[in-house]
C-alpha positions as CSV (number, residue, x, y, z in Angstrom):
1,X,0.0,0.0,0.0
2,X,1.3,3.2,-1.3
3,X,1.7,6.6,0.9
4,X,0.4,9.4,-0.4
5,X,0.9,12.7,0.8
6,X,-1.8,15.1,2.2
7,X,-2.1,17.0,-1.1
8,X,-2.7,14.0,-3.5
9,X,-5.5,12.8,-0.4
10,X,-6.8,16.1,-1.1
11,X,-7.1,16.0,-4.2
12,X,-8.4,12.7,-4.7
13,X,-10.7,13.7,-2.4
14,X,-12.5,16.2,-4.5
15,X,-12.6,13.9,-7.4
16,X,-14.1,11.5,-5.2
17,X,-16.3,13.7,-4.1
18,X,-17.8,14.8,-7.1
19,X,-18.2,11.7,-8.8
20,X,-20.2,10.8,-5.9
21,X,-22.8,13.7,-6.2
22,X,-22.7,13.0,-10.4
23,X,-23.7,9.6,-9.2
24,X,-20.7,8.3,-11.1
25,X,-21.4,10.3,-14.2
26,X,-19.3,12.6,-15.8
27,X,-21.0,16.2,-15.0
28,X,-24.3,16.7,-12.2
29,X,-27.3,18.7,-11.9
30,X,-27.5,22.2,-10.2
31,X,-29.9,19.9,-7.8
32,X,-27.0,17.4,-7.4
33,X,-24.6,20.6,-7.3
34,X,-26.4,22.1,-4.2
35,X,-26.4,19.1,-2.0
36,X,-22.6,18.4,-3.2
37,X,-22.4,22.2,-1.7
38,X,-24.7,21.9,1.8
39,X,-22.9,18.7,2.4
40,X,-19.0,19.3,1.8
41,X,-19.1,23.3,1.6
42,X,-21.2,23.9,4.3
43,X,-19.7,27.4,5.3
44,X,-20.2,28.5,1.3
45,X,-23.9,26.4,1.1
46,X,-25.5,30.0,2.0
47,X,-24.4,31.3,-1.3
48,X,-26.2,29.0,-3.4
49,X,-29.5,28.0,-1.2
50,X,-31.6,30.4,-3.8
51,X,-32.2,30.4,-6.9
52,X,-30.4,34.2,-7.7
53,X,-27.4,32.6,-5.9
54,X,-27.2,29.5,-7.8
55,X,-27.0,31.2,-10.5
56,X,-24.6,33.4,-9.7
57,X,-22.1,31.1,-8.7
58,X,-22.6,29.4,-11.9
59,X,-22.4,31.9,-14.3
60,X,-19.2,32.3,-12.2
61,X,-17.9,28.6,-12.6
62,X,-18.7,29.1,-16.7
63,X,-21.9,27.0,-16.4
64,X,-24.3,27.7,-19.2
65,X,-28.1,28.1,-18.5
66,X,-29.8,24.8,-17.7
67,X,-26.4,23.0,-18.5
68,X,-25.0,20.3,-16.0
69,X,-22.0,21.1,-13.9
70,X,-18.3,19.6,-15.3
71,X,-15.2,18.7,-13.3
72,X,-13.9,21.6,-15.2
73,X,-16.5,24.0,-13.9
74,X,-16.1,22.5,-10.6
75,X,-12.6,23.4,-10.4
76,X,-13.1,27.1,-11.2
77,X,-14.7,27.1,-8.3
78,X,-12.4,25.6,-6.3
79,X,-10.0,27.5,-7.5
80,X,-12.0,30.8,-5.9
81,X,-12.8,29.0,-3.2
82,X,-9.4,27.9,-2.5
83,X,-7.9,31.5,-2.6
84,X,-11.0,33.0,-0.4
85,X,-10.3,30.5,2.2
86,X,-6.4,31.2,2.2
87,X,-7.6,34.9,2.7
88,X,-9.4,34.0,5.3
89,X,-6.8,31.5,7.2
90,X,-4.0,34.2,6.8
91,X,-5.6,37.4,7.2
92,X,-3.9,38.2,10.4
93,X,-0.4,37.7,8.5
94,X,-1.3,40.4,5.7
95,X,-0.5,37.5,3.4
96,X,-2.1,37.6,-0.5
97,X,-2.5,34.7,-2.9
98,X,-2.1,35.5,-6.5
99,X,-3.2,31.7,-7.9
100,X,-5.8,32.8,-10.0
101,X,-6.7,30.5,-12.9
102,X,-7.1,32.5,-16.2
């Protein structure tokens, strides 16, 4: 049994995670989307519990009206999610992350 490192868990993680609210397919439903959300990304769930929201964050994520949700998509918003909570965890420090995607 291989070791893997706290990043590769992480990430394997959020693969995991998202094939399991896609029910094993390859992309999910902004229903599926939500519940993914309330479930693992409880402190961000607010954002997307209405409808205005939702949409928001997927107009954000590059999610096309009444289109299912990609890894791809998913990512961009980890990707924001990722630098918001490092803001967050480092405020006190006065330390800025830069890692946007483009």
């Amino acid at each position: 049994l291989a070791e893997y490192s706290d990043l590769e868990l992480a990430i394997n993680t959020l693969v995991t995670e998202f094939h399991k609210a896609a029910d094993n397919g390859p992309s999910m439903n902004a229903t599926q989307f939500q519940t993914m959300i309330s479930n693992q990304l409880p402190a961000f769930a607010k954002t997307v519990e209405n409808e205005e929201g939702l949409g928001q964050v997927l107009q954000q994520m590059g999610v096309q009206s009444s289109q299912n949700i990609s890894f791809e998509n998913f990512w961009t918003l980890i990707n924001k999610q990722a630098i918001q909570l490092f803001g967050f965890m480092h405020k006190e420090k006065n330390v800025k992350c830069g890692c946007l995607l483009q």
